[in-house]
C-alpha positions as CSV (number, residue, x, y, z in Angstrom):
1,X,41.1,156.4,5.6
2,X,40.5,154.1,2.7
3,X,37.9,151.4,2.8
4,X,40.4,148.4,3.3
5,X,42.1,150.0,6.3
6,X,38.5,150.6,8.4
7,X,37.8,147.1,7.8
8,X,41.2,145.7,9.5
9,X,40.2,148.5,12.4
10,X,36.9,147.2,12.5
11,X,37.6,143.7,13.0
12,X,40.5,144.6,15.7
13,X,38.0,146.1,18.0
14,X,34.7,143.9,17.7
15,X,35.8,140.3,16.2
16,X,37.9,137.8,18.6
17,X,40.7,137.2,17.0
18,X,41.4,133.7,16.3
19,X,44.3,131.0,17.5
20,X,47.8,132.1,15.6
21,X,48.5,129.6,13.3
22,X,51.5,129.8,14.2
23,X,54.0,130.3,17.0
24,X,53.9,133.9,17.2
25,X,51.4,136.7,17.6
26,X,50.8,139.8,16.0
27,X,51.9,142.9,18.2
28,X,49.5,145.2,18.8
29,X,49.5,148.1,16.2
30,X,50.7,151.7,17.9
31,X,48.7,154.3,18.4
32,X,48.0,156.5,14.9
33,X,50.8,158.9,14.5
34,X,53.0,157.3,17.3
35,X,56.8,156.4,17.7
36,X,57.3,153.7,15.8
37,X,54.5,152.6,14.1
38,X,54.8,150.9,11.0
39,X,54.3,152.7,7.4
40,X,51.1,151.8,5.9
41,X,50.6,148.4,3.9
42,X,53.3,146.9,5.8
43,X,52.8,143.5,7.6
44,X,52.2,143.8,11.3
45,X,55.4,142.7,13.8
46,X,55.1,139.5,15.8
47,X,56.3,138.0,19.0
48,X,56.7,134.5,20.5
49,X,53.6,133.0,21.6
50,X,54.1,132.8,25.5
51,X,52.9,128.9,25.6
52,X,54.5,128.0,22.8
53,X,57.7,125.7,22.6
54,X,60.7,127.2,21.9
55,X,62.0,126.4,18.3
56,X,65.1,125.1,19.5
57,X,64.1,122.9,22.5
58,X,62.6,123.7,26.1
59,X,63.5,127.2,26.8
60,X,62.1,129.7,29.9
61,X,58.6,130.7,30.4
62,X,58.3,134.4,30.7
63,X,58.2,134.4,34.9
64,X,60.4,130.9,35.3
65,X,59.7,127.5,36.4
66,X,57.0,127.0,39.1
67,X,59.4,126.0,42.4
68,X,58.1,123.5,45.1
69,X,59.6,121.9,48.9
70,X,62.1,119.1,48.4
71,X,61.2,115.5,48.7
72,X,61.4,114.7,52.8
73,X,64.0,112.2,53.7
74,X,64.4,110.2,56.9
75,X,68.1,109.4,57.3
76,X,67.0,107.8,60.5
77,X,65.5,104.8,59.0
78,X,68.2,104.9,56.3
79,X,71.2,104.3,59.3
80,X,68.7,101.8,61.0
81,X,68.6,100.1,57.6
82,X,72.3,99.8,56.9
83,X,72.9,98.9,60.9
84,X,70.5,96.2,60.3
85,X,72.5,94.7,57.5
86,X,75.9,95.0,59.1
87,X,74.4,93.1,62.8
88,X,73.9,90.1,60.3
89,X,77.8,89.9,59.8
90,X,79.0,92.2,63.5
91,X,76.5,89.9,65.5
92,X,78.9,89.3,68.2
93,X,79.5,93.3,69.0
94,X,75.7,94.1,69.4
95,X,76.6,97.7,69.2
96,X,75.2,97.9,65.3
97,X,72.2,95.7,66.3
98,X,71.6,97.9,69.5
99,X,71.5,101.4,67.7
100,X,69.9,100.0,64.8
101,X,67.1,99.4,66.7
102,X,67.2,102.4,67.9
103,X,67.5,104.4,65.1
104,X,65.0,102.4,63.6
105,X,62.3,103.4,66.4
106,X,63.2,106.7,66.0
107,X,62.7,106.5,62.3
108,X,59.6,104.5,62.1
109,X,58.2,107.6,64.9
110,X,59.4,110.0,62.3
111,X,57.7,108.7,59.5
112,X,54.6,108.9,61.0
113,X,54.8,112.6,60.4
114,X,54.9,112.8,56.6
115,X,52.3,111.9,54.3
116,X,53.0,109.6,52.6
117,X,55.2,108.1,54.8
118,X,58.9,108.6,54.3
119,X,61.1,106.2,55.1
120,X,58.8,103.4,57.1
121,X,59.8,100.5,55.3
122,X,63.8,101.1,55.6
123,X,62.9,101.7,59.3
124,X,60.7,98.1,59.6
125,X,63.0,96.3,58.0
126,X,66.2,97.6,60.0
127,X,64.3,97.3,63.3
128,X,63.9,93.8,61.8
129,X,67.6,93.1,60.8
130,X,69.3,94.3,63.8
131,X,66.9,91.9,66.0
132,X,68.0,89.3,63.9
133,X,71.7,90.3,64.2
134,X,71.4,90.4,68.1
135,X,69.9,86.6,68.5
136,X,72.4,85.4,65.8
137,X,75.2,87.1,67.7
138,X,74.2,85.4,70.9
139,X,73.6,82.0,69.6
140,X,77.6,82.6,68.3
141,X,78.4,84.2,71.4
142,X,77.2,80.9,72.9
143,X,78.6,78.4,71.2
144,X,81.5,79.9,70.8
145,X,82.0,79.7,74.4
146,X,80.9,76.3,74.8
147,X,83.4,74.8,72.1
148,X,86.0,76.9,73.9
149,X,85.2,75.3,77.6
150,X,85.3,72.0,76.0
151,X,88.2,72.4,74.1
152,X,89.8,73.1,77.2
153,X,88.2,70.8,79.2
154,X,89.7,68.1,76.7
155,X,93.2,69.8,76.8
156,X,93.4,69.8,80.5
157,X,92.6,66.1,80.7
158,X,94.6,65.3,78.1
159,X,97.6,66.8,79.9
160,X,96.4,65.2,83.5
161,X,96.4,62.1,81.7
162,X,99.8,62.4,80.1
163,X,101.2,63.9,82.8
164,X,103.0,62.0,85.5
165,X,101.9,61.6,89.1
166,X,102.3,65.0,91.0
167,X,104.9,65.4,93.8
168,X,103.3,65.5,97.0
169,X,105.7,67.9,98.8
170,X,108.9,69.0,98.6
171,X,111.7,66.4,98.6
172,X,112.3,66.4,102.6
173,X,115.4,64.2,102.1
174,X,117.9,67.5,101.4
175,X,117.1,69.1,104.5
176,X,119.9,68.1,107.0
177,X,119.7,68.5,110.7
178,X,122.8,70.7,111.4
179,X,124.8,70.8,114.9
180,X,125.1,73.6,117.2
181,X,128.5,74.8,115.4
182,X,126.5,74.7,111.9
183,X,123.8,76.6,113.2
184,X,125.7,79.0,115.4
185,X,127.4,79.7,112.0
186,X,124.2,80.1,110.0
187,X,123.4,82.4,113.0
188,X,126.4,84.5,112.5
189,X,127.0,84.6,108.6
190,X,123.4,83.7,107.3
191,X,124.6,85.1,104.0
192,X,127.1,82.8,103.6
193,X,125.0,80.2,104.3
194,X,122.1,81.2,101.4
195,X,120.7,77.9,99.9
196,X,121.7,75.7,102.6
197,X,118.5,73.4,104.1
198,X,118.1,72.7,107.5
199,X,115.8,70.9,110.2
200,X,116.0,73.0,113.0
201,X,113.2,74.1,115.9
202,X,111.4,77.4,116.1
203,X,109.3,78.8,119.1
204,X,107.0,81.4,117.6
205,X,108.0,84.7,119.3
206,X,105.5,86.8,117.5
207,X,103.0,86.2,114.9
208,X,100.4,88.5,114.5
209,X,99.3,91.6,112.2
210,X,102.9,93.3,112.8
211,X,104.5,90.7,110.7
212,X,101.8,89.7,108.5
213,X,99.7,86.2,107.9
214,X,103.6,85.0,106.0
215,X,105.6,85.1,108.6
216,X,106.6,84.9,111.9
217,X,109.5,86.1,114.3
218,X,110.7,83.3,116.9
219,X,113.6,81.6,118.6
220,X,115.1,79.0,116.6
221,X,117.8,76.5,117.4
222,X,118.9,73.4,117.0
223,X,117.4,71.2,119.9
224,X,113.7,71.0,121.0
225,X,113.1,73.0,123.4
226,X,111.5,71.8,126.9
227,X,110.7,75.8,128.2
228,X,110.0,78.7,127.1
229,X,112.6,81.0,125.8
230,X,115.0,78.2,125.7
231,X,115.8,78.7,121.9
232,X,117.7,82.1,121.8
233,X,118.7,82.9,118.2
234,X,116.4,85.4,116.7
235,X,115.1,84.3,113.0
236,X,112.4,85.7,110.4
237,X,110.6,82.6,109.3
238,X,108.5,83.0,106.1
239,X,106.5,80.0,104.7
240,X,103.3,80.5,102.4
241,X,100.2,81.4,103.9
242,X,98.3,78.2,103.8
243,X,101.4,76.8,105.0
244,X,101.4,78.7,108.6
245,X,97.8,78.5,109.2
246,X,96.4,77.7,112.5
247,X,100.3,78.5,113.8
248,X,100.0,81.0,117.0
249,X,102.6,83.0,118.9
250,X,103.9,80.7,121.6
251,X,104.0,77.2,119.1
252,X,107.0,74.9,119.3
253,X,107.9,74.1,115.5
254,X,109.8,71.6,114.3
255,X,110.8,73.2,110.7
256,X,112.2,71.7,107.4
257,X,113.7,75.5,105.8
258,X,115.9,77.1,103.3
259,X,118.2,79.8,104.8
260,X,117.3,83.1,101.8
261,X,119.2,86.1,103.4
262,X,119.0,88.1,106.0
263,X,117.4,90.7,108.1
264,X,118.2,93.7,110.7
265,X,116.2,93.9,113.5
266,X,116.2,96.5,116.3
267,X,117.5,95.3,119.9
268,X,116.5,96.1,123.2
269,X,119.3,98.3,123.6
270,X,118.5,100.7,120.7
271,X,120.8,99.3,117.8
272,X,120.8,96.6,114.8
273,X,120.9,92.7,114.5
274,X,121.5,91.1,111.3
275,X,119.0,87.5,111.7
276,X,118.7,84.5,109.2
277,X,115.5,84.6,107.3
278,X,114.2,81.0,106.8
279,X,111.9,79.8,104.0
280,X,109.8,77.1,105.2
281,X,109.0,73.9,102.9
282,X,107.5,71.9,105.9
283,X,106.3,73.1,109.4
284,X,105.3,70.3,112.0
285,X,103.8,71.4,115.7
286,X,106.2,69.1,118.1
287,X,105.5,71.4,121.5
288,X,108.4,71.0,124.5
289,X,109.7,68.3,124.8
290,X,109.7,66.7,128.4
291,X,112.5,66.6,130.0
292,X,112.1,64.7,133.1
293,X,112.9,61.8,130.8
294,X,116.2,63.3,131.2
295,X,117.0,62.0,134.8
296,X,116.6,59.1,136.2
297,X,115.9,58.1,139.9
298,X,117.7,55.8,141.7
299,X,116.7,53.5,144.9
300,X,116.4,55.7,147.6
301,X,118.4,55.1,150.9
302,X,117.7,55.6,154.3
303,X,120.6,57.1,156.1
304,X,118.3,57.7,159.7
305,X,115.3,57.1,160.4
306,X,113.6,60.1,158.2
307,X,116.1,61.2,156.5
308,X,116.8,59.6,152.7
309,X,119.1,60.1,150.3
310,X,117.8,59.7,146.6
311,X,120.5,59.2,144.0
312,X,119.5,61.2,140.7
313,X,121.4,60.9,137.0
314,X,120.9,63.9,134.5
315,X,121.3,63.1,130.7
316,X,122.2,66.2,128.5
317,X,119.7,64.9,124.9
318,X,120.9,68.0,123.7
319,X,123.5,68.8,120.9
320,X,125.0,71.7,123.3
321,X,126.0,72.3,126.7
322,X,123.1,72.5,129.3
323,X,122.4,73.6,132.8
324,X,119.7,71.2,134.4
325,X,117.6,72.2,137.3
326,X,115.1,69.7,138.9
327,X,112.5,69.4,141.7
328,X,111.9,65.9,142.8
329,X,109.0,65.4,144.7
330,X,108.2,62.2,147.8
331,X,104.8,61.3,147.6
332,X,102.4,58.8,148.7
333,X,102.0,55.8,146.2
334,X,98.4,57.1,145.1
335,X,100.2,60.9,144.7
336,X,97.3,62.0,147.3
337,X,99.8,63.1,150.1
338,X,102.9,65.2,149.3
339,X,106.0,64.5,152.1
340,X,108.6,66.8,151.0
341,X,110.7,68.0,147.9
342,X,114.3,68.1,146.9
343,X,116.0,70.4,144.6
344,X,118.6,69.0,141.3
345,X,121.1,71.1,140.0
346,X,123.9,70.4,137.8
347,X,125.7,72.7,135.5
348,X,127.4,72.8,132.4
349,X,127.0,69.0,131.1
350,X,128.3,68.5,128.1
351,X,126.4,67.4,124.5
352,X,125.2,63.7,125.4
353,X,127.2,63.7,128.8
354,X,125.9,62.2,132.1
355,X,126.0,63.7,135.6
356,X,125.3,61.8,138.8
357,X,124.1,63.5,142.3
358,X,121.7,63.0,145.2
359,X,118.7,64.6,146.8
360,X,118.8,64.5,150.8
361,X,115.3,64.2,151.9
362,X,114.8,65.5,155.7
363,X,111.5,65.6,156.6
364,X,109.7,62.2,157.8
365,X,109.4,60.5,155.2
366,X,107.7,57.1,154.9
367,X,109.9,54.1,154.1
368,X,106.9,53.3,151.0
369,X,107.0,56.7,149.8
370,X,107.4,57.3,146.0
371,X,109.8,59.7,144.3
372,X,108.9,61.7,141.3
373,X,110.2,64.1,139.1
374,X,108.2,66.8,139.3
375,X,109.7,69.6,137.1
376,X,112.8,70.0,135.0
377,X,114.1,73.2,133.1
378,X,117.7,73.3,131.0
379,X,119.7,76.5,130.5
380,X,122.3,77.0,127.5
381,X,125.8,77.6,128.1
């Protein structure tokens, strides 16, 4: 080995080599005799210096880029955020203010847990915004609603104002108070007779929770009735409920209606009846009428001693043939002491007919006695 060649050797092994001077480094030679190794005198191989910057810009390290955990997020106080800023123009739904708030809770809780906190400020400042959104929303809310209740306060006394004075019923002047024939022909063709108004009487048969709190089943003719179950024809009578309160089963009505159709109702004997139905406008409570203003008593006369013979006349008021039977009653001038009674009966008078008769009284009778009318009942023909 030649002198120059032990001192290379020498310094490889004991001297620190110093900094390359530039951005490679000199391989380290191969063992003597090895695969190979370079020929003598020829300059040693290099390779890129492992911290060096690549000649042609930022290139890889020799084990890759150092790796580390993403940057932590909180989407939570992110939505609260947004939700925040939409409240300010959705006030009036509150459902952006409401979960903004709550998403704004849950991500003020969540940034808590990183270091440094993630996310706090978007979360403050949503929890902030959606507040804001909800108060604003009510005072809208608010107002709105009271410029609406005025606006329609204002409208509706505007149009009570302009308006002209209300009815106070229903124009009683087109009912008509029909005759026995008219009825007796609503009676029997009430579809014919749709539309027509009529003043007629009604005793209230039934009215309970069969028929409802609208209507009623009763009698209903043409005359006021002085008994019960004097009005015969069978009629449905509807009328509005405030109309037919405080009317009861067994209330003579005196009735301003509308004939509307037509019902079938089941009979005593098993099969169908076709009745008016009558739409009340007006219902007045007249009772029975008294009908011992339909006879009159005459002077009584003595025809022996006891024995007097009162002379009675019987005035048919009503628009149809009647039956009248009477009990007259002799009685003592203060009505304490009753002497004896007498029976009146007359048939078939006519529509605004008179019938004379007498009454024999047989019993001792006092010549001061008084004689009343006691009871009266009429029957249709």
């Amino acid at each position: 080995m030649d002198e120059r060649e032990s001192e290379r050797t020498r310094d490889l092994r004991f001297t620190a080599p110093e900094p390359p001077a530039s951005d490679t480094l000199p391989l380290a030679p191969p063992s003597a005799g090895g695969a190979g190794a370079p020929p003598p005198g020829a300059p040693p191989s290099v390779v890129p210096h492992p911290y060096a910057p690549h000649p042609y810009g930022p290139g890889p390290t020799p084990y890759g880029a150092p790796g580390g955990p993403p940057a932590p997020t909180n989407s939570q106080a992110t939505a609260s955020l947004v939700l925040g800023i939409a409240s300010l123009f959705l006030g009036l739904l509150f459902v952006p203010s409401i979960l903004g708030v709550v998403l704004g809770i849950v991500g003020l809780a969540r940034s808590g847990r990183t270091s440094p906190p993630t996310g706090r400020g978007a979360a403050i400042t949503g929890i902030v915004l959606s507040v804001v959104g909800a108060v604003l929303g009510v005072v809208t809310a608010v107002t709105v609603s009271n410029l609406v209740s005025d606006t329609a306060r204002t409208i509706v006394e505007d149009a009570a104002s302009a308006a002209p004075e209300a009815s106070t019923g229903p124009d009683l002047d087109e009912f008509v108070a029909v005759d026995a024939a008219e009825w007796e022909s609503v009676v029997k063709h009430p579809g014919r007779a749709e539309g027509r108004a009529v003043v007629v009487y009604a005793e209230v048969a039934r009215f309970d929770g069969t028929t409802g709190d609208d209507r009623f089943l009763g009698g209903v003719g043409v005359d006021q009735p002085g008994s019960e179950r004097e009005l015969e024809d069978p009629a449905v009578v509807v009328g509005d409920v405030p109309l037919l309160d405080g009317v009861e089963t067994g209330d003579v009505l005196r009735i301003h209606a509308v004939v509307t159709g037509s019902l079938e109702l089941d009979t005593q004997l098993g099969g169908l009846s076709e009745v008016p139905v009558l739409t009340v406008a007006q219902v007045e409570d007249v009772g029975f009428v008294d009908l011992r203003e339909d006879l009159a008593v005459g002077t009584p006369e003595e025809v022996q001693p006891g024995w007097f013979s009162l002379p009675v006349t019987v005035t048919n008021t009503g628009s149809r043939p009647f039956t009248y039977s009477a009990t007259v009653t002799a009685e003592s001038k203060d009505g304490e002491e009753t002497y004896g009674k007498g029976t009146v009966y007359v048939e078939k008078i006519g529509a605004g007919k008179k019938e004379k008769t007498t009454v024999d009284f047989f019993d001792e009778v006092p010549v001061d006695a008084v004689f009343r009318v006691e009871s009266v009942e009429r029957y249709a023909e």
